[in-house]
N, C-alpha and C positions, 0 to 999 in steps of 0.2 A: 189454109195454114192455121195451126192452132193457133188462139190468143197467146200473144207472151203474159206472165206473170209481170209484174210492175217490180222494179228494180231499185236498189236503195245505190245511193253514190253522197260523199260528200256534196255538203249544201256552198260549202265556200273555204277560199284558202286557209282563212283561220283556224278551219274545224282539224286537231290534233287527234291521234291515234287513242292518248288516255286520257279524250273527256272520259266522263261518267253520262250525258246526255247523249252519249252515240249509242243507238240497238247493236245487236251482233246482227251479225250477216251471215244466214242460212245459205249452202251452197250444197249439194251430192252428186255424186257418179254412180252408176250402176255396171255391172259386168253380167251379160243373162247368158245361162248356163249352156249353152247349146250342144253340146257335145254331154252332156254330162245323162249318164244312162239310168235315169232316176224317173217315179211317178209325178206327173204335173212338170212345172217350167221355175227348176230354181234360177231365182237373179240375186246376185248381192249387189247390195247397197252400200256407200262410203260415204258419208257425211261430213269427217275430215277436213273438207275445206271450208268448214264453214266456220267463221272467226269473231271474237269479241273484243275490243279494246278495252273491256273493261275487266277484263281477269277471266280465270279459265269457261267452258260452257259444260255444264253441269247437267244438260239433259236433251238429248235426243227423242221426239215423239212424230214415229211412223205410222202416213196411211196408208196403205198399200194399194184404195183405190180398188179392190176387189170385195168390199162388203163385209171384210174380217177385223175383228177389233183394231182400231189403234195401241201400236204397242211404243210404250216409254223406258227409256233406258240409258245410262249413262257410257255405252257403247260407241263408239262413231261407225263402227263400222257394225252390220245385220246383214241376215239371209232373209229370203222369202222364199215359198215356192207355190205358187199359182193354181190353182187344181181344173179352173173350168177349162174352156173352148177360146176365150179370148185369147190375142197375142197384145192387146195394148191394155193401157192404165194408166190413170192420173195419179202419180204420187206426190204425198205432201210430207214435207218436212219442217216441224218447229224444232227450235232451237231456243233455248232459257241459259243465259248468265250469271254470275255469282252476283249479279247487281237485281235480278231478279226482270229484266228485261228482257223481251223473246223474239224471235224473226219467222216468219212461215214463209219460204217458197215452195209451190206446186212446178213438176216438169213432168213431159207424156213420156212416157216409158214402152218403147218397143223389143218384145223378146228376141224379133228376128234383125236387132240392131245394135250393135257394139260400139258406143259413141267411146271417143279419146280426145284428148289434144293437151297438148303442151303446150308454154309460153318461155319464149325467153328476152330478155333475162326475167329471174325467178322474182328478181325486187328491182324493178324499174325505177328512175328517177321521173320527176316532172320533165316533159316535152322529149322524153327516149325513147323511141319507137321501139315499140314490140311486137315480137312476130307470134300470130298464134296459127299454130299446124295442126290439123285434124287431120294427118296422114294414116293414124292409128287405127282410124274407122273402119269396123268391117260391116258389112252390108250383106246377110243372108240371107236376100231375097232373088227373082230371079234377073239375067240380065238387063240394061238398060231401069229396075226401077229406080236407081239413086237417083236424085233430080238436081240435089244441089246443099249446100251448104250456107248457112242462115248466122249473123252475130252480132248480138249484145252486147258492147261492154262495160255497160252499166252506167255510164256518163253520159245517156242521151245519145249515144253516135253509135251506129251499125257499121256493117261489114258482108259481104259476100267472098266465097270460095273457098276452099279448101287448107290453103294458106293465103292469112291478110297479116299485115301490120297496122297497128293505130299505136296517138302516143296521147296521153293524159296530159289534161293543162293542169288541174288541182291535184297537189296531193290527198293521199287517203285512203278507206279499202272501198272495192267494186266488186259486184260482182259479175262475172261474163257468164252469158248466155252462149251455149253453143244448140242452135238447131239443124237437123239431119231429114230432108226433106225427101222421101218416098212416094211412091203411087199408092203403095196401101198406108199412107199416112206420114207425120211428121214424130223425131226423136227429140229430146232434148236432153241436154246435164250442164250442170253449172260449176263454176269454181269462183274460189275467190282470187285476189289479188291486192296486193299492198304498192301503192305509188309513192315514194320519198317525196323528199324536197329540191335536192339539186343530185346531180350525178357526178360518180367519182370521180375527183378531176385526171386528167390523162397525168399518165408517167411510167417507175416500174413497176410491175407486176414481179412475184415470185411464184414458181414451180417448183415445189421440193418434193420430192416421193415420201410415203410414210412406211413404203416399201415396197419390195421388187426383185425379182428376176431377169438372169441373160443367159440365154444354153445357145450350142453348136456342137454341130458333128465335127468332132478330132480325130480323123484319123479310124474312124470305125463307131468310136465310144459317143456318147452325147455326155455332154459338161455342164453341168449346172450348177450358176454362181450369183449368191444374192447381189442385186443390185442397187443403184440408187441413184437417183438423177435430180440434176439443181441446172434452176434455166434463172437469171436474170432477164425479163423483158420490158423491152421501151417500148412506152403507145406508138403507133405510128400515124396511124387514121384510120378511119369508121366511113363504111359506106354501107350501099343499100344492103349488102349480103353479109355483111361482118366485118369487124375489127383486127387490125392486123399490128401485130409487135415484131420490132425486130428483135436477135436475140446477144442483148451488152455480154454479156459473157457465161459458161455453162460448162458442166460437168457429168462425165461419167465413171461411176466407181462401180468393177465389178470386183464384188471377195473371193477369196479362196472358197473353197468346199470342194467334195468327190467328185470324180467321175464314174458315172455307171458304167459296168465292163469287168470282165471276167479277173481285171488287175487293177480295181481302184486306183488311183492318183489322187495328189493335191495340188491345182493349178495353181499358178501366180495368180499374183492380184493385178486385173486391166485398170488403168485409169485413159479416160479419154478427155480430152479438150475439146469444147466446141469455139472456131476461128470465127464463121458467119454462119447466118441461115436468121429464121424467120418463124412466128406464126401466127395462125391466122384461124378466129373464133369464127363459124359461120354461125350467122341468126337460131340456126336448128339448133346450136349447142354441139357442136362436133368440131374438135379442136384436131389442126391437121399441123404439125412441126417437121419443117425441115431444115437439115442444116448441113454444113461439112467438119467431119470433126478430125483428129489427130489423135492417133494410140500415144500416150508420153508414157516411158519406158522407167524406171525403175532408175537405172544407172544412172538418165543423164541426171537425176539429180544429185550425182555423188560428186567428191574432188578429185583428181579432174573427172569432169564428165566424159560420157562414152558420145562417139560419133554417129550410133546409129538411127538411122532417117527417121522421123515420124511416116508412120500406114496411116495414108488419110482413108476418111472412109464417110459416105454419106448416111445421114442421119432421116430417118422415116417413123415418123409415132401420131398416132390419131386414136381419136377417141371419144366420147360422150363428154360435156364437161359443164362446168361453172363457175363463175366468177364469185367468191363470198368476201365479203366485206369484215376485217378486224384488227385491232389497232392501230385502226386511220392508215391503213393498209390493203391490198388487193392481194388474195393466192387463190389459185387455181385449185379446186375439187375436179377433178378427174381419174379415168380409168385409159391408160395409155397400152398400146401395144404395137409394136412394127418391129425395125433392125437397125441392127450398124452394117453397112454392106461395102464393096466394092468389088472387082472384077475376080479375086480370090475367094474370099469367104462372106458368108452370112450369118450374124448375131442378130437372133432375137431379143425381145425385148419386151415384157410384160411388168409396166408398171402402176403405181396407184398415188395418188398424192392429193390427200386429205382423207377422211374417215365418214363414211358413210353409209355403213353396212346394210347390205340390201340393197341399195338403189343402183341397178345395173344401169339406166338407162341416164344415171345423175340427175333428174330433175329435179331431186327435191323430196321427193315421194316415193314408201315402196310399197308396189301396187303390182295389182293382177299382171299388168304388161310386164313386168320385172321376172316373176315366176315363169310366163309362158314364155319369152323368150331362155328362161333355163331351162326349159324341157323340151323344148326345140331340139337345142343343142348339146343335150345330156349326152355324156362319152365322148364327146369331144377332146381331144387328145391335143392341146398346142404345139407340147415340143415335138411330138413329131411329125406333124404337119409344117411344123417350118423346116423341121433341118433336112426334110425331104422336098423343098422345094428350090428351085435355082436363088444361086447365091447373089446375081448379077441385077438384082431389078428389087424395089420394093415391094411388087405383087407378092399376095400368102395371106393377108389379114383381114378380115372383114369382121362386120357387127357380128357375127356367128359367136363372137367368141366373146364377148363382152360378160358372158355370165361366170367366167373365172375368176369366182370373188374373192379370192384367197390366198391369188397369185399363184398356183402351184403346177399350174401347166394344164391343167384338165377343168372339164366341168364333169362336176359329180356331186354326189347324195351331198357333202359338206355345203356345196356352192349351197344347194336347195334347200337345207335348214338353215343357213344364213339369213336367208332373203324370207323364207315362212319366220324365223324370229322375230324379225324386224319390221313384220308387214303392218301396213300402216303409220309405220314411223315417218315422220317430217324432218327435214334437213335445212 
């Protein structure tokens, strides 16, 4: 196994975010180009996460570990492209603060090795277990040589397998080590991480879209009508797999607008109530809602009101998501999609609540995985993949579609300059 690099973590409870005696903390991921039909073995490089508590970091300086100059630059993110016979390399990373402070970690760098992994939550409290998942990993070598998975997280304590959780006693930043253990060698990348002080006490949570969509097939035509959705959530409890709220009370408003079809219309406007249901964060970040809700009609809120029944209807939305913290308050940053359904009909439902352009996958970061998963799923069609599927069941939606960043029923060229605008951007 290679040497690890020697890791920096808080020395003790007292040490704060904006001493001026703390170093930054050097950290980079790499993406190596494998597919990409060029001379030599391009890799990019992201250094991004690597952080200073003492104000912004003013200089990146790459070695690439192939005998070519060191290059400096106030970039976080570079290219390289490799020209000899090797597949591995020691790269180094310094990093310099506006306090004039600098951090260098070295990580081995394999072409035929795609390191990833996530963590959630994105900003842990002291003693909250976090899960870090290197599910992202791809391994381009032949069968059986992945051997295993290796991790640091900076606080003197390791980890094995593919997904681990660990929880911090001190607050403060760390930074994790992830290594990727091969027959033709070992991978590494690193990230940072911020530990609080206490975690947010339980209570409600707010869901409010920042906007959205509802379509169904009427009759021949497909309908589509902006939507908007508002959840109230009470903590309930937190186990080994995630956090569960139930849901105090919630709303669904869809608007007027066209229907496409040879004789345009202008639908009413749907309002729904939600009675009960639930949801429930798992560790990976994938927020799953259900609930049962009630069409409320127009009339009965007139004098006298009308008698006609509430269409109950089950509630299905899931999605990538995250908790963010702001005026001593809790709301959900996510990307929702699923239906309003029952034994008659099926509403879709594509919605968005908080603003974070580009980050398809919500971590935080938009990154190479953000991009490939939209080119995956380029031409991807939502609304008509749901209104052609049975109306009777929540089945239809999967991560496939999670790159409709725009809400507008499709992944396309706009989804794709969304996420190239924003890349590299932190949330």
């Amino acid at each position: 196994m290679v040497p690890v690099s020697q890791t920096y973590s808080v020395p003790d409870s007292s040490a704060q975010l904006s001493s001026l005696n703390t170093p930054p903390i050097a950290a980079f991921t790499y993406i190596p180009c494998v597919a990409c039909a060029s001379i030599g073995q391009p890799v990019f490089f992201n250094g991004n996460w690597s952080i200073s508590p003492n104000g912004p970091i003013v200089s990146y300086e790459w070695n690439f570990g192939d005998g070519t100059p060191p290059i400096k630059t106030n970039n976080t993110s570079i290219s390289h492209v490799y020209l000899s016979s090797a597949t591995m390399w020691q790269v180094s990373l310094t990093v310099q603060d506006t306090g004039g402070q600098t951090d260098t970690v070295s990580r081995q760098v394999m072409f035929n090795v795609q390191l990833g992994f996530v963590f959630h939550p994105g900003k842990p409290a002291v003693a909250q277990p976090v899960t870090f998942n290197a599910s992202s990993t791809v391994v381009y070598l032949p069968p059986g040589s992945l051997l295993g998975f290796q991790w640091r997280f900076g606080d003197g304590a390791s980890g094995s397998g593919k997904v681990t959780i660990h929880s911090y006693s001190v607050q403060g930043p760390y930074r994790v080590l992830l290594t990727v253990e091969t027959s033709q060698g070992d991978a590494q990348i690193s990230k940072s991480i911020t530990v609080g002080t206490v975690s947010p006490p339980p209570g409600n949570v707010i869901l409010q879209s920042a906007f959205g969509m509802a379509f169904y097939n009427s009759s021949g035509k497909i309908t589509i009508q902006p939507s908007s959705l508002f959840l109230n959530l009470t903590f309930q409890e937190a186990n080994s797999t995630g956090t569960k709220w139930s849901i105090n009370a919630g709303s669904i408003q869809n608007r007027p607008t066209i229907v496409i079809g040879p004789s345009p219309t202008l639908p009413v406007p749907r309002n729904f109530t939600a009675t009960s249901g639930e949801a429930f964060q798992f560790n990976t970040g994938r927020l799953v809602i259900t609930a049962v809700v009630a069409e409320v009609y127009s009339c009965q809120q007139q004098q006298p009101p009308c008698t006609i029944p509430n269409m109950l209807y089950q509630l299905y939305l899931t999605g990538p998501s995250r908790l963010v913290a702001a005026n001593n308050s809790l709301m959900f940053f996510t990307r929702l999609f699923g239906f309003l359904y029952n034994s008659q009909t099926r509403i879709g439902l594509s919605l968005v609540a908080g603003i974070s352009p580009g980050d398809v996958d919500e971590n935080g970061t938009v990154n190479v995985l953000d991009l490939s998963t939209a080119a995956l799923c380029f031409g991807t069609d939502i609304v008509q993949s749901s209104t052609t599927a049975p109306s009777t069941s929540s089945d239809g939606y999967s991560s496939a579609y999670y790159p409709d960043m725009n809400g507008d029923g499709r992944v396309d060229i706009r989804d794709l300059s969304s996420i190239a605008i924003s890349f590299g951007q932190t949330y």
